[in-house]
N, C-alpha and C positions, 0 to 999 in steps of 0.2 A: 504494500500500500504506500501510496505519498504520504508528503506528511499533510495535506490537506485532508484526504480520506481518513487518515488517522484520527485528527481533532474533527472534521465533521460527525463518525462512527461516535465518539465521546459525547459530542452537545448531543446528538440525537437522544443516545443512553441517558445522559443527566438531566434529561425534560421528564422522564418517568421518576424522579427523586419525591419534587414536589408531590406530586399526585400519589405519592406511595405514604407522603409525611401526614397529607392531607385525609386519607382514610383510617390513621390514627387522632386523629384531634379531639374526638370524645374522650379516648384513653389519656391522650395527655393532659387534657383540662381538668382529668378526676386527679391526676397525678397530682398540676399545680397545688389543687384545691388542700390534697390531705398534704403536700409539702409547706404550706403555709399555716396552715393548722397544725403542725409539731413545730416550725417556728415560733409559733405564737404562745407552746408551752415549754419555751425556753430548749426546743430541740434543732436539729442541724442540719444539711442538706449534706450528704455524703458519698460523694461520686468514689465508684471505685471500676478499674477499667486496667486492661495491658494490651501493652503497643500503641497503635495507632490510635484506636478506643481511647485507652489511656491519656495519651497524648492529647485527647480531644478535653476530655472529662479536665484536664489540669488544666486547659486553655478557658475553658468555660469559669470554673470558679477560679482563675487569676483573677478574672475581670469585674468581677464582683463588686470586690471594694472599691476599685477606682470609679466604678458605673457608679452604684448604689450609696459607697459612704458605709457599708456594713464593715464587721468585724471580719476578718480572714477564717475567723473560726466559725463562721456562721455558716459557709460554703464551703467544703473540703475535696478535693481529691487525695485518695491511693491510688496511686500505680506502682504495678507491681514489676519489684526491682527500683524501685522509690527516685531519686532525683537523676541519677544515673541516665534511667530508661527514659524521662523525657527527650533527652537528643540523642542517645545511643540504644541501639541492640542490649540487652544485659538477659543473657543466655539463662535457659531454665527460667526463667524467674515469672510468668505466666503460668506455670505449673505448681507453684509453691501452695499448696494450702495451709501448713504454718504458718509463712509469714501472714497471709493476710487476715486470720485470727489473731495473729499476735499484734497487728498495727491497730486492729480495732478496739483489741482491748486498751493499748497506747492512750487512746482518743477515749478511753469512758464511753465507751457506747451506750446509747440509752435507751427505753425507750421511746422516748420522745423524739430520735432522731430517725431520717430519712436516710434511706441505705440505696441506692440507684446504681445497679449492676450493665454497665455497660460491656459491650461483648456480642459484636457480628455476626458470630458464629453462634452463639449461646453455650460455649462448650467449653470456657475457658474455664480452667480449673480454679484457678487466683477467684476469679470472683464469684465461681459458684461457691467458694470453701466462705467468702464473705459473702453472701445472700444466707447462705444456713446459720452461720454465727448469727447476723443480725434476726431471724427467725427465730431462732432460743431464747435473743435476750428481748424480743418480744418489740422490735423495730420494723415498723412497714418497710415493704419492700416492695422495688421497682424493677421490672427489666425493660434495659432498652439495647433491643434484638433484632436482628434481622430475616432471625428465623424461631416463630413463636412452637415450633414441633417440639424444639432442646431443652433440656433441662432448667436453664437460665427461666424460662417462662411458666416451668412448673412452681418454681421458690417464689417467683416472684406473687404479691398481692397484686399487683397495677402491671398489666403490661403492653408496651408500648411497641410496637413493632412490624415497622416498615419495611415491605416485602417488596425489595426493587431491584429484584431480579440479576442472573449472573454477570456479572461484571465483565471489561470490554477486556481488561488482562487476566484472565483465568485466577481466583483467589487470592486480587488483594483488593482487600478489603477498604485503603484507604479512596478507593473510587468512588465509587454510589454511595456502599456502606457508611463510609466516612461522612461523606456529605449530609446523608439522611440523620446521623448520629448528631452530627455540627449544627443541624437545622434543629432537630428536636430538645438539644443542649441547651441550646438558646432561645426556645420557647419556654422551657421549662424556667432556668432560673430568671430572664424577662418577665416572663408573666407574674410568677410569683412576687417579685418583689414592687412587682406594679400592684398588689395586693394587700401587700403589706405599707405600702404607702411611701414607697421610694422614689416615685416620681410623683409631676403635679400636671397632669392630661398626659402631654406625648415629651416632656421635657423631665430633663436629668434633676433634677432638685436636690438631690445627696451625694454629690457625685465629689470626689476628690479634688482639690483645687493644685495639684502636682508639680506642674509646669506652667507657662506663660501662656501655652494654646489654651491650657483648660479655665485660666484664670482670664482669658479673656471671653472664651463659651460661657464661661459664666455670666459676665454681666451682660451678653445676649439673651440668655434666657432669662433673668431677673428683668430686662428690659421689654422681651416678650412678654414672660406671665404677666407683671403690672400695669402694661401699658406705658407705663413709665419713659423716661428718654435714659440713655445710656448712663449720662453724667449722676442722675439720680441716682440710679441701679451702683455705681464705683461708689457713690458715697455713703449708701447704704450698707453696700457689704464691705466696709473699708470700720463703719461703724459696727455690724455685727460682728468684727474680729471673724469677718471670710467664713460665716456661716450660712449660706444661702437662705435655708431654711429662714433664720430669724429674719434677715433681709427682705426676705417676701412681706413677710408681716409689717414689716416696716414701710414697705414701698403702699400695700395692698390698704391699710387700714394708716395710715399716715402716723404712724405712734413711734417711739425712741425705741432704742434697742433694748432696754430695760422691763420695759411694757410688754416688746413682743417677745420677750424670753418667760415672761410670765405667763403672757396668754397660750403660749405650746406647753408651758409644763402643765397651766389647768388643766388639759384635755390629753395628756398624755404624750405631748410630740405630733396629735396628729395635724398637719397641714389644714387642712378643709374647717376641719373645726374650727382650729383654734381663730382663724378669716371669718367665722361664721359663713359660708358654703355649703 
């Protein structure tokens, strides 16, 4: 084949992605729902995944904090063969079923927390050996699979699993599979933490203030959400000590930063409220 026919055989193949993600969205919207309902009793989201899986599952909760503004501990991945396996091969180590009992015991697994067994095949040792751990200690479980026949979807409570067919290179996974996995990754912790109250409409509200790019997105979106002109919005969050959050309320309800750190703790943090919305 050319390389034209190469990459056109690929787009073709990864038009069925979507439409394979799309006939799971029931499953994953129960998923969000009970993932944000053990957030909310102090429980965790906990990706566990090897290889490319893996690699997806680490990529998903990196982005968390910097998205959201959460705790690193709030969203976790294992990958099996732990930091290593992120940019390299680290041999056997998809096979280990100790370790991945023993990382989870690491972490206090709890009940309250979310266990979400990534795994293409469904037959990866590493996470089936963590779906049955978290089963014992009485942890919902998730699989997100691309074949719900495997064992991965019997452990699993919730399962989530986009059948999109053989891949254009015979058995790698990080093709469709990948893709489907990286789509549903990021519906799952998106949705969720648009649930939890980490955004305010379609805008980042909690998001990390890092670098210069994000501190300037910022006073974009504080000049969106209130309407506001830009100059407001820097003066505001220059006054909240670079909290957005309080800065809204500042901008939204014309009050000092003193008022609007009051009026979020009355109501718990939450945005809406505390604006009256």
């Amino acid at each position: 084949m050319t390389a034209r026919e190469i990459v056109r055989l690929m787009n073709r193949e990864d038009r069925k992605v979507a439409a394979a993600v799309r006939r799971e969205l029931p499953a994953i919207a129960r998923a969000v729902d009970a993932i944000a309902s053990g957030i909310r009793k102090g429980g965790r989201l906990i990706y566990v995944g090897a290889g490319s899986s893996g690699r997806m599952a680490v990529l998903d909760a990196a982005e968390c904090p910097p998205t959201f503004g959460v705790s690193p501990k709030e969203v976790q991945a294992l990958i099996a063969g732990g930091r290593r396996a992120v940019t390299g091969a680290v041999e056997g180590a998809e096979d280990s079923i100790r370790n991945a009992e023993r990382e989870l015991r690491e972490i206090k697994l709890t009940r309250n927390d979310i266990v979400v067994g990534v795994t293409a095949s469904g037959t990866t040792l590493y996470v089936l050996a963590a779906m049955k751990f978290a089963r014992r200690r009485g942890a919902l479980t998730v699989a997100v699979t691309c074949n719900r026949r495997m064992a991965a979807a019997r452990l699993a409570k919730i399962v989530i699993a986009p059948e999109v067919g053989p891949e254009v290179l015979t058995g790698s996974t990080r093709l469709k599979a990948g893709t489907s996995q990286k789509m549903v990754l990021n519906m799952l912790s998106t949705a969720v933490m648009a649930r939890l109250g980490h955004v305010y409409g379609n805008l980042m509200i909690d998001m990390m203030l890092t670098n210069q790019k994000l501190a300037d997105r910022a006073l974009r979106i504080l000049a969106e959400a209130s309407g506001k002109k830009v100059s407001a919005a820097e003066h505001a969050l220059r006054a909240a000590g670079h909290d957005m959050r309080v800065a809204l309320v500042m901008l939204k309800l014309g009050v000092g930063a003193a008022e609007a750190r009051k009026k979020l703790k009355a109501v718990g943090g939450e945005l809406r409220k505390a604006m009256g919305e």
